[in-house]
KEDOKOL-520966 format. One record per residue (C-alpha): residue number from 1; x, y, z; residue in three letters. Coordinates in nm, 4 decimals, decimal comma. Each point is the difference from the previous one (the first is absolute). Example, Ala and Ser with C-alpha at 12.3 -4.5 7.8 and 13.67 -1.06 7.14 Angstrom:
{site 1 {1,2300 -0,4500 0,7800} 'ALA'}
{site 2 {0,1370 0,3440 -0,0660} 'SER'}
This chain:
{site 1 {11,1587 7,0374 13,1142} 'UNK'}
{site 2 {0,0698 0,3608 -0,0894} 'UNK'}
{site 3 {0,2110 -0,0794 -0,3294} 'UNK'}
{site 4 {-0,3148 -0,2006 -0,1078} 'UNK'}
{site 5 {-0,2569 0,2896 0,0490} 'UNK'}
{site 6 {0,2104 0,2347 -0,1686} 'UNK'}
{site 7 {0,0950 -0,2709 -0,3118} 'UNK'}
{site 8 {-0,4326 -0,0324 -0,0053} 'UNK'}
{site 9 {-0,0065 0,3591 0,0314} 'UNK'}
{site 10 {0,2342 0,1140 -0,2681} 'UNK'}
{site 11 {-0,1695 -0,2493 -0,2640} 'UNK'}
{site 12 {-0,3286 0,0972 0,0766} 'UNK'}
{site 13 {0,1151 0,4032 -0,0871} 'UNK'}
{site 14 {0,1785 -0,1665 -0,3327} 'UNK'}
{site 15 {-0,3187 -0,1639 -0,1171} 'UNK'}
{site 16 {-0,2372 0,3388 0,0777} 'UNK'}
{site 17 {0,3209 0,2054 -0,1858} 'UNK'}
{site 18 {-0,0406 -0,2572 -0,2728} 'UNK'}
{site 19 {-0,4159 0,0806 -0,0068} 'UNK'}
{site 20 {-0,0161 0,3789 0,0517} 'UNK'}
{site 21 {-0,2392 0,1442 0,2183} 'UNK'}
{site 22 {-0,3781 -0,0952 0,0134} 'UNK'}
{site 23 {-0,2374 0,2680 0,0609} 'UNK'}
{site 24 {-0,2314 0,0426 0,2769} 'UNK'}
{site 25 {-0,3042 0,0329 -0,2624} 'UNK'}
{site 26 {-0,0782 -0,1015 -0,3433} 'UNK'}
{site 27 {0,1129 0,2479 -0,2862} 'UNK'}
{site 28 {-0,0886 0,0360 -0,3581} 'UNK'}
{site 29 {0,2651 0,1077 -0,2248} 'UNK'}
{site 30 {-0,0521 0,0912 -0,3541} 'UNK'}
{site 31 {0,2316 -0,2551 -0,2471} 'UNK'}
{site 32 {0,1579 0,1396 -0,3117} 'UNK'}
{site 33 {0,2381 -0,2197 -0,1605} 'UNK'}
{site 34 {0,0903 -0,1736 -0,3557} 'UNK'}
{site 35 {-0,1177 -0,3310 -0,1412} 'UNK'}
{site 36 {0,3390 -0,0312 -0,1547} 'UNK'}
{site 37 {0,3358 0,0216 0,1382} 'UNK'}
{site 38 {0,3259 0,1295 -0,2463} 'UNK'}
{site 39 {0,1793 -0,3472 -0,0934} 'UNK'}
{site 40 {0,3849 0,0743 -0,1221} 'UNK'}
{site 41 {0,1264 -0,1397 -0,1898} 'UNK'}
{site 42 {-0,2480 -0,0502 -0,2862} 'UNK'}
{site 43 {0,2172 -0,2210 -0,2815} 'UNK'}
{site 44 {0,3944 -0,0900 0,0592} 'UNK'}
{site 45 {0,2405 0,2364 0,2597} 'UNK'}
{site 46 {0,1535 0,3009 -0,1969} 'UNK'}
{site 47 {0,3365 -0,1451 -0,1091} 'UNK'}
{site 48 {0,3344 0,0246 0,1777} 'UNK'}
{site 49 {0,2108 0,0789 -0,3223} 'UNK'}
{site 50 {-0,2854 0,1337 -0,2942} 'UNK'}
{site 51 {0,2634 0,0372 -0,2276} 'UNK'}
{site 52 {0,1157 -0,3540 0,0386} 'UNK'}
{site 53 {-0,1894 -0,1702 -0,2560} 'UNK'}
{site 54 {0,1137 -0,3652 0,1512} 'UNK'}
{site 55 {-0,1868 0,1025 0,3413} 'UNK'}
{site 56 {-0,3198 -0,2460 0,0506} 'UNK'}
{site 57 {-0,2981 0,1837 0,1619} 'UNK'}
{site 58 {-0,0814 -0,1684 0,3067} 'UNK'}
{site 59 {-0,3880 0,0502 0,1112} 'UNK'}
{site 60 {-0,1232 -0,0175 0,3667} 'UNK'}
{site 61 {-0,0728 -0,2973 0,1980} 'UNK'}
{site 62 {-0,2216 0,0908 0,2603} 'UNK'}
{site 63 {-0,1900 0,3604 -0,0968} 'UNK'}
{site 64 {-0,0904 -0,0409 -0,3809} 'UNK'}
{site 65 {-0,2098 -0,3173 0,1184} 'UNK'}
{site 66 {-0,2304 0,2005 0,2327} 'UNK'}
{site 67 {-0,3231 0,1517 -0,1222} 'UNK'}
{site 68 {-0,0056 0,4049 0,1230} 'UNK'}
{site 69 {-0,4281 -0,0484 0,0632} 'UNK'}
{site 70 {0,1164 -0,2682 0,2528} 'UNK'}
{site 71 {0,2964 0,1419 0,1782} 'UNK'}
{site 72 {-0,2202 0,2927 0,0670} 'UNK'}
{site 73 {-0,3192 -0,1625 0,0925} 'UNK'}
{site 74 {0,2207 -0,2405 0,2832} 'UNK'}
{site 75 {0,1561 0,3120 0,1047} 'UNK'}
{site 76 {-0,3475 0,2120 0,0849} 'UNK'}
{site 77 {-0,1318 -0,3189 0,1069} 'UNK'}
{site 78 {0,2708 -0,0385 0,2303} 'UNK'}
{site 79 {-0,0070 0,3322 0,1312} 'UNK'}
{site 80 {-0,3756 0,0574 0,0409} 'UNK'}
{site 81 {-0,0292 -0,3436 0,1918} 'UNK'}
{site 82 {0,3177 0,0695 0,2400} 'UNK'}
{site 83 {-0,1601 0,3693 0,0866} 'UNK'}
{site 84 {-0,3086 -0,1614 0,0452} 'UNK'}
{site 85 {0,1227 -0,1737 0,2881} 'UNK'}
{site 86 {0,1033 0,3883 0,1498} 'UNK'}
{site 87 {-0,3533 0,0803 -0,0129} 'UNK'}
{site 88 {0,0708 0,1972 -0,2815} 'UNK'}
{site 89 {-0,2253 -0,1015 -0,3143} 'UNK'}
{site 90 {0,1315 0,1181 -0,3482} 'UNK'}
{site 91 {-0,2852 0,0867 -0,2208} 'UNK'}
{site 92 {-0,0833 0,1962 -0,3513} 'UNK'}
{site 93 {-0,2414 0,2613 0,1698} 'UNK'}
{site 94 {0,0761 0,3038 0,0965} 'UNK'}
{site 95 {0,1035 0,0165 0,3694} 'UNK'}
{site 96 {0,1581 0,2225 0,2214} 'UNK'}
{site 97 {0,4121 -0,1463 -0,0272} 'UNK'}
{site 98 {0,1248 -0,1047 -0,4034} 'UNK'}
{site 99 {0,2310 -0,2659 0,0119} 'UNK'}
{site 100 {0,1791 0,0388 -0,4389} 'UNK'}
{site 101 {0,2284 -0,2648 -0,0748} 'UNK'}
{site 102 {0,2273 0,2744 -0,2371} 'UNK'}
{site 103 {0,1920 -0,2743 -0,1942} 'UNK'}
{site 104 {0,0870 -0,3843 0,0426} 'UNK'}
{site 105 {0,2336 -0,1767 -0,1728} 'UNK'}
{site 106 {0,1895 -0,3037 -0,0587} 'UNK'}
{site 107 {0,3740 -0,0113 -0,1803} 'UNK'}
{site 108 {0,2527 -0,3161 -0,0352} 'UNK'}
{site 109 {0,3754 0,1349 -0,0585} 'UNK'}
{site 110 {0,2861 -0,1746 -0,1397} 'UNK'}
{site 111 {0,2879 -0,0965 0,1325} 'UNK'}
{site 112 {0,3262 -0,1754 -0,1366} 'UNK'}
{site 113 {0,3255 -0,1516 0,0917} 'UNK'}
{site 114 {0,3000 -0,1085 -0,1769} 'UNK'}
{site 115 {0,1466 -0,3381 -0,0101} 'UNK'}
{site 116 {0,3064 -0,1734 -0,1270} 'UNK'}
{site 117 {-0,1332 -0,2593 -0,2626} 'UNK'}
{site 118 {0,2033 -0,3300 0,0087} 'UNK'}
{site 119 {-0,1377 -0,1893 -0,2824} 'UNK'}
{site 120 {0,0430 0,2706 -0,2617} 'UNK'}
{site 121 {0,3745 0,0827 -0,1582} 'UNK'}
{site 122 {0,2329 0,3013 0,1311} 'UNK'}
{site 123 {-0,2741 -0,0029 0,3496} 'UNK'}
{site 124 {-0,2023 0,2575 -0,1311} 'UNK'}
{site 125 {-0,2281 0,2162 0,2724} 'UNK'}
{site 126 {-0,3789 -0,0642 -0,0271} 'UNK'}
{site 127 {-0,2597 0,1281 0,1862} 'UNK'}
{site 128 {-0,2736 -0,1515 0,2307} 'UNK'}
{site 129 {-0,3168 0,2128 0,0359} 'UNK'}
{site 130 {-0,2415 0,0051 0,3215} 'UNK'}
{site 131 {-0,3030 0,2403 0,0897} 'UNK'}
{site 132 {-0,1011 0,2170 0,2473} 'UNK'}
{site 133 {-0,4137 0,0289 0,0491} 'UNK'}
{site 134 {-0,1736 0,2669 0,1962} 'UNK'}
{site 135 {-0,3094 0,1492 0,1062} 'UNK'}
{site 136 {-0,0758 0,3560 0,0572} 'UNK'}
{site 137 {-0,3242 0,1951 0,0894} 'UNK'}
{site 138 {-0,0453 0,3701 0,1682} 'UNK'}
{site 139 {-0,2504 0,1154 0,1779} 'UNK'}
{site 140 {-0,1988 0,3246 0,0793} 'UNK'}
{site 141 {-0,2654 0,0689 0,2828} 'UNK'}
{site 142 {-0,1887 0,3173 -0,0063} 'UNK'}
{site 143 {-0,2588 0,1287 0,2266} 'UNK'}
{site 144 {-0,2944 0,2258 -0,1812} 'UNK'}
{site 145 {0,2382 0,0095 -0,2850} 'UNK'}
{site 146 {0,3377 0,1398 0,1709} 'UNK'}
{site 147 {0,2848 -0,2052 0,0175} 'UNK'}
{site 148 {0,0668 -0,1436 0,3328} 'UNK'}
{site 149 {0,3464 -0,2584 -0,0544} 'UNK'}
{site 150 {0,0959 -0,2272 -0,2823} 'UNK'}
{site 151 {0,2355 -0,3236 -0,0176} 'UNK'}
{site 152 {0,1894 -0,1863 -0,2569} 'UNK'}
{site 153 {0,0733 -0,3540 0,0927} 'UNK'}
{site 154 {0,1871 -0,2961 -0,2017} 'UNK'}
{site 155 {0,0672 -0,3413 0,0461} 'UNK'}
{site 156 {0,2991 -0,1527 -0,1923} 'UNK'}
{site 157 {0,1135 -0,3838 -0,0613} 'UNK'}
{site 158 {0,2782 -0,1397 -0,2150} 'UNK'}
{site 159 {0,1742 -0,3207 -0,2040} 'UNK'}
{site 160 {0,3558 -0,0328 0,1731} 'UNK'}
{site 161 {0,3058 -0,1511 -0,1676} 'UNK'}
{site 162 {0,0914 -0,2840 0,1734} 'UNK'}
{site 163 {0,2976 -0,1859 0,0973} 'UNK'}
{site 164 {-0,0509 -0,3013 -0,2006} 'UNK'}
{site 165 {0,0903 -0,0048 -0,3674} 'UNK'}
{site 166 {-0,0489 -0,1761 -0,2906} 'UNK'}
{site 167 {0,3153 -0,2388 -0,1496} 'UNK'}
{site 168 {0,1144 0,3155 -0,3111} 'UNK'}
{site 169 {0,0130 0,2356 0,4004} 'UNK'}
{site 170 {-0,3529 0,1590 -0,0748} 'UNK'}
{site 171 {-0,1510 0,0841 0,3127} 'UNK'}
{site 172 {-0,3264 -0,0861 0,1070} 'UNK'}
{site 173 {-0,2860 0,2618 0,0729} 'UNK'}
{site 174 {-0,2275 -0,0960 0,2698} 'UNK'}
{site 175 {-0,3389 0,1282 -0,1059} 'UNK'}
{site 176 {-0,2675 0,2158 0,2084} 'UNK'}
{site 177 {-0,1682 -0,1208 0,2642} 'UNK'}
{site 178 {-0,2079 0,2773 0,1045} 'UNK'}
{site 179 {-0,1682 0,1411 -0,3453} 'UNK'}
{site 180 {-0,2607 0,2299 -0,0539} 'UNK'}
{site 181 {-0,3520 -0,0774 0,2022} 'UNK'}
{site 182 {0,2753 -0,0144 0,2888} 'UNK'}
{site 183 {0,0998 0,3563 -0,0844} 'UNK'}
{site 184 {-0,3012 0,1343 -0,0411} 'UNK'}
{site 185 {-0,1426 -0,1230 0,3123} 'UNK'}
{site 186 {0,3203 0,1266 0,2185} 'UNK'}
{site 187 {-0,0440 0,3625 -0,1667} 'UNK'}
{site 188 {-0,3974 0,0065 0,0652} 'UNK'}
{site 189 {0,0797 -0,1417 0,3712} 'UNK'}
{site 190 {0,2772 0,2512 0,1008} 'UNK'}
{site 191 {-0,2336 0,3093 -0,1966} 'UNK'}
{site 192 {-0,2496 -0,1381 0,2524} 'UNK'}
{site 193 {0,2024 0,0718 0,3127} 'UNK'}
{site 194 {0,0650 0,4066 -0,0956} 'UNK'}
{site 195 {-0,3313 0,0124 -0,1264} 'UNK'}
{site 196 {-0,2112 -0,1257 0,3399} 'UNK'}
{site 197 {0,2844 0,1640 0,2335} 'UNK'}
{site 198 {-0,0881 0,3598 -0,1558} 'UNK'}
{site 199 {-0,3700 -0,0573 -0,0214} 'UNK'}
{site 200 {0,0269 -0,0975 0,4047} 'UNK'}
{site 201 {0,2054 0,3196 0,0617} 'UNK'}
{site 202 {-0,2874 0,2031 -0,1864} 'UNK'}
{site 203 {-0,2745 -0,1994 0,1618} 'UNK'}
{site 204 {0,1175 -0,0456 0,3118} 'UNK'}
């Protein structure tokens, strides 16, 4: 019985590490953010080789089809909502604690690996080319305008090259499952936690 009250235990104290803290009593917190969020890159990924004339430029799958307005309004949405349910209740008025979102943003990166091409004469080495996506955001609470603790969080996903290839030995790239809203929402969740632990420690 005892291994069962401590497995019910221990995943109760996951989900409450998961969810922060919730305060005792309701608490206003002035909300300064953005209503856009940086978006890199903006056209194709700087070039591997710019003074290889013969070099395509290869644009991004995943973060050039996102509109910055929206990343950033799902992101304060997201955060105001989870703090909401930590009694704390993000608002433009002035208030006692300032919660500033500094700087959010949201890059793809480019990746490549060589393969031995079959079909073509001599085997010559090609290149496949997957991405990398993330979402960053930091965050700074102040109390009567003094800094009291900030923290940068990111959430990352990424294509993967995959065992299978194609019949000329290309392999295949397994795309993103996990793409931006996803991101976002894991960034604004885990800000969420530091935030409502250090407002309990200062409200407590």
């Amino acid at each position: 019985m005892k291994p069962i009250i401590y497995i019910f235990a221990l995943s109760l104290c996951l989900v409450s590490c998961r969810k922060g803290k919730k305060l005792e009593h309701p608490v206003s917190v002035q909300f300064i953010t953005d209503d856009h969020s940086a978006v890199y890159p903006q056209g194709h990924f700087p070039l591997y080789n710019p003074y290889d004339w013969t070099e395509t430029p290869i644009y991004p799958w995943y973060a050039d089809a996102n509109d910055s307005t929206k990343i950033a309004a799902e992101f304060n949405s997201d955060l105001t909502d989870f703090l909401a349910k930590n009694n704390l209740f993000l608002q433009s008025d002035t208030a006692e604690y300032t919660l500033r979102i500094q700087w959010m943003k949201l890059s793809e990166s480019l990746n490549k690996e060589s393969y031995t091409d079959s079909c073509s004469a001599d085997y010559p080495t090609r290149y496949v080319y997957y991405s990398s996506l993330q979402f960053k955001a930091t965050a700074t609470l102040y109390k009567h305008g003094i800094k009291i603790d900030s923290w940068t969080r990111e959430a990352n996903s990424r294509e993967t090259i995959r065992d299978k290839r194609d019949d000329c030995n290309k392999p295949k790239v397994r795309r993103i499952i996990r793409r931006t809203y996803s991101l976002v929402s894991q960034v604004a969740k885990e800000l969420r936690v530091r935030i409502s632990k250090k407002m309990y420690e200062l409200e407590k």
